[in-house]
Residue, then its C-alpha position, 0 to 999 in steps of 0.5 A: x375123777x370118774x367113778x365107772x361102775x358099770x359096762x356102758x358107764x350105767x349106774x345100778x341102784x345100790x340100795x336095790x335088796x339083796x332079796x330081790x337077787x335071792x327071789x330067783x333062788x330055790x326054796x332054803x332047807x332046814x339046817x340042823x348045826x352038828x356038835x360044836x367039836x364035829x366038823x362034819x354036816x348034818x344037812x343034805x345040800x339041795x338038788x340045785x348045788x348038784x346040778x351047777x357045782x360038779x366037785x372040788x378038784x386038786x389044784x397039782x394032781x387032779x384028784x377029785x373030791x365031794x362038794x357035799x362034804x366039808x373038805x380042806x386040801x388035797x389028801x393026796x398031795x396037800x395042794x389046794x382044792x378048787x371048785x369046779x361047774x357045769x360050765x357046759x350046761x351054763x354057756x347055753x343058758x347063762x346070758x350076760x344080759x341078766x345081770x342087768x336086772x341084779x343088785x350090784x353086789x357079788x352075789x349078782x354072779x351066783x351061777x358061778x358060785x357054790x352057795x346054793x340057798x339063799x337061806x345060806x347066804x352070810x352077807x353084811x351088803x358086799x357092794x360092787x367096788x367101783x373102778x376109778x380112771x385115775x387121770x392124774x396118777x396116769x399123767x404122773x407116769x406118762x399113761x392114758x388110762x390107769x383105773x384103780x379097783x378099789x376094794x376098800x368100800x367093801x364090809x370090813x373095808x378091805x377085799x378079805x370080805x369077799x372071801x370070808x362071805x363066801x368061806x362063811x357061807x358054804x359053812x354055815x351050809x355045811x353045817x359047820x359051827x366052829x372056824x378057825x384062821x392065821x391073819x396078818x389083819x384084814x383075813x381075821x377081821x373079815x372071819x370075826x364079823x361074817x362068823x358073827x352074823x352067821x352064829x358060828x364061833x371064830x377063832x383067830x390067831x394073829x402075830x402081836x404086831x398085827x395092826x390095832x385095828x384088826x385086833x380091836x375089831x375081832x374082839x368087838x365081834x366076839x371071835x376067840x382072838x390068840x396073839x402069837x409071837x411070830x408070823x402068819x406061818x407060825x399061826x397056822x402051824x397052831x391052827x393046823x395042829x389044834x384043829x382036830x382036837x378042838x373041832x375046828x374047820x380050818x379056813x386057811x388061805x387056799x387051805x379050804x376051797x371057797x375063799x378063792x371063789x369069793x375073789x373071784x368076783x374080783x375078775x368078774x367085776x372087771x370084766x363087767x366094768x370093762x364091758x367084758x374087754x380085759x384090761x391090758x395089765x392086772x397089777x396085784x399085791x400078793x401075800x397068799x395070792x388068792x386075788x390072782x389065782x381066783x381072778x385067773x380061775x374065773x377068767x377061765x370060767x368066763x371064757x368056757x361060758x362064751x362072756x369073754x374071749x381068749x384075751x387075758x391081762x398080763x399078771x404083775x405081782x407085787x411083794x415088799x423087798x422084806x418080803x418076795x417069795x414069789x418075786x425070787x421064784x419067779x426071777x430064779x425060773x422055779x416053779x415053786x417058792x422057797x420061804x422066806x426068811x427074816x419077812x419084814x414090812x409095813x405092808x402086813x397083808x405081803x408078809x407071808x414067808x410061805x403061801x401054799x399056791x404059789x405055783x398057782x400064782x407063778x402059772x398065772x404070772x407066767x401063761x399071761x406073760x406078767x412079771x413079779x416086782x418087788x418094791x421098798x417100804x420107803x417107795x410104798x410109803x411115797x405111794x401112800x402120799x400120792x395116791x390121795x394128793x393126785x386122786x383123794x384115793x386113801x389106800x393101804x400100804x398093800x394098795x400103795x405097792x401097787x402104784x410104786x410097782x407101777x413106777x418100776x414097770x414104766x421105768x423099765x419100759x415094761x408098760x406102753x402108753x397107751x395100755x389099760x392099766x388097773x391097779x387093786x387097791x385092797x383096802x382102806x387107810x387104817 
């Protein structure tokens, strides 16, 4: 098994300091944190910002908003807010070859992200995640070349971290002093510490069946845990309805505008370890879908700048049969999911009956000619078995999805043999 980190098969150090990527930075300002019970900033956000991060624009409608100020969704339509550069000013002084000299960490792509100073940055050291050429679970399905992405050697061993490292940040830069979110697990745990590191109180609320695991680690890191007797959704029906009153900054799946640009990293990690070649097939498991809107954003931003071509992946996305809004909408034509009842599954991250972007998803799936497939508990526990037999690979039940998915799609002809495939596996074995 071949771990190929980097374009040309070339190996950074890891252990190179994140202060050698901040050096390049300007000076950090002085924050000054508002009143716990105020969501607002007391802080002016450098020239620097200004000049890369343009606005924050509705994801349906267009309409534009302020970046120096914290924002939510759109107070227009309710859609989600993205972030949107200067890209024309990037595509000519930007070059590919600068990343050569970076640490392998996400931040190595901080034109293209909204933190400003590097005073700012909340980071517990989130590596570039290695992608994997499984030989053997491509032989098993009859393909050449079948990589995994695999997110679990990340803080907090899921790819929540990066979002929340990115949420948190643009947070503490704000000024902001009280977060609050509705998880299924991996969301929650990566809030509590990333919050923790940056003085800023948490405030989780999470179904009761919520894995061990996550529930354990959120109260090791301090965070204000809530266990509710429901799902995701009715989390962020408390979220949203005490918000206001308590003073809390909602950090919501797509409901703020910076977790997104965290996943996106996802993308520009692979168009690196590609050699800035996408690959033919993104197979991807969707809950909130964030991992597929920001890669697909990002992508573009990729493009705009001249590092990629027009090529894009095709766009699979995958759901648990007890749980497939976006496999329903996507089979029924519709651009918009209707919730889904009675959402069941091993695969915690998957049950959301409801995600705010899913017609950003669905666009995504559909302009890359992709597909959405749903797969059984029992094939993603048979996928849990043989990811770690053929590739000593331990995955979650979300990773696993993606590789029963991936004996759908052979089945029915959907892949060709010789097409490069990734797989993200988006944590670890818990």
């Amino acid at each position: 098994m071949f771990i190929y980190n980097y374009p040309n098969g070339r190996r950074q150090k890891a252990e190179a300091s994140l202060n050698s990527l901040l050096r390049y930075w300007i000076k950090p300002q002085v924050n000054k944190h508002p009143p716990q019970n105020e969501v607002r900033t007391l802080r002016a956000t450098p020239v620097a910002e200004a000049k890369k991060l343009k606005n924050l624009e509705c994801s349906k409608c267009n309409e534009t908003y302020d970046h120096l100020i914290p924002q939510n969704v759109c107070e227009v339509c309710g859609k989600p807010l993205l972030a949107r550069y200067a890209l024309e000013a990037l595509a000519g002084t930007w070059q590919r070859d600068t990343l050569l000299s970076r640490p392998a960490s996400l931040w190595r792509y901080r034109e293209l992200l909204p933190i400003a100073t590097p005073e700012d940055i909340v980071t517990l050291g989130e590596t570039m995640t290695p992608l994997v050429h499984t030989k053997r679970l491509g032989t098993e399905f009859g393909l050449r070349e079948v990589w995994v992405k695999d997110e679990s050697r990340l803080p907090t061993g899921s790819f929540k971290a990066r979002g929340l490292a990115m949420a948190v940040s643009k947070a503490k830069s704000l000024g902001l002093t009280a977060l609050a979110i509705p998880s299924a697990g991996n969301a929650a745990t990566a809030l509590a510490v990333y919050a923790a590191a940056a003085g800023i109180t948490a405030h989780i609320f999470m179904p009761q069946d919520t894995p061990a695991f996550n529930k354990q680690t959120c109260q090791l890191a301090g965070a204000n845990v809530t266990l509710i007797d429901g799902l995701i959704t009715d989390a962020g029906r408390i979220v949203a309805e005490r918000k206001e009153q308590e003073g809390w900054f909602d950090v919501s799946t797509l409901k703020e505008p910076y977790r997104v640009e965290g996943k996106k990293t996802m993308g520009f990690e692979l168009a690196e370890q590609c050699n800035w070649e996408l690959p033919d097939v993104i197979i991807y498991p969707t809950g909130g879908g964030t991992g597929i809107v920001g890669m697909w954003k990002g992508f573009a931003e990729l493009e705009a700048i001249g590092w990629i071509g027009e090529k894009r992946p095709r766009f699979i996305s995958v759901q648990s049969t007890g749980c497939a809004p976006i496999v329903k909408a996507w089979e029924e034509g519709a651009m918009e999911a209707t919730p889904w009842r009675d959402a069941q599954t091993v695969a915690s991250g998957l049950r959301v009956p409801q995600a705010i972007g899913d017609f950003l998803i669905l666009e995504a799936i559909r302009k890359s000619n992709g597909a959405a497939i749903a797969v059984t508990d029992e094939a993603i526990y048979e996928a849990m078995r043989l990811l770690p037999t053929t590739e000593g690979l331990l995955t979650c039940p979300e990773g696993a999805a993606t590789v029963a998915a991936l004996k759908q799609l052979v089945s029915k002809g959907m892949i060709e043999p010789s097409e490069r495939v990734v797989l993200f596996n988006t944590g670890g074995y818990q």
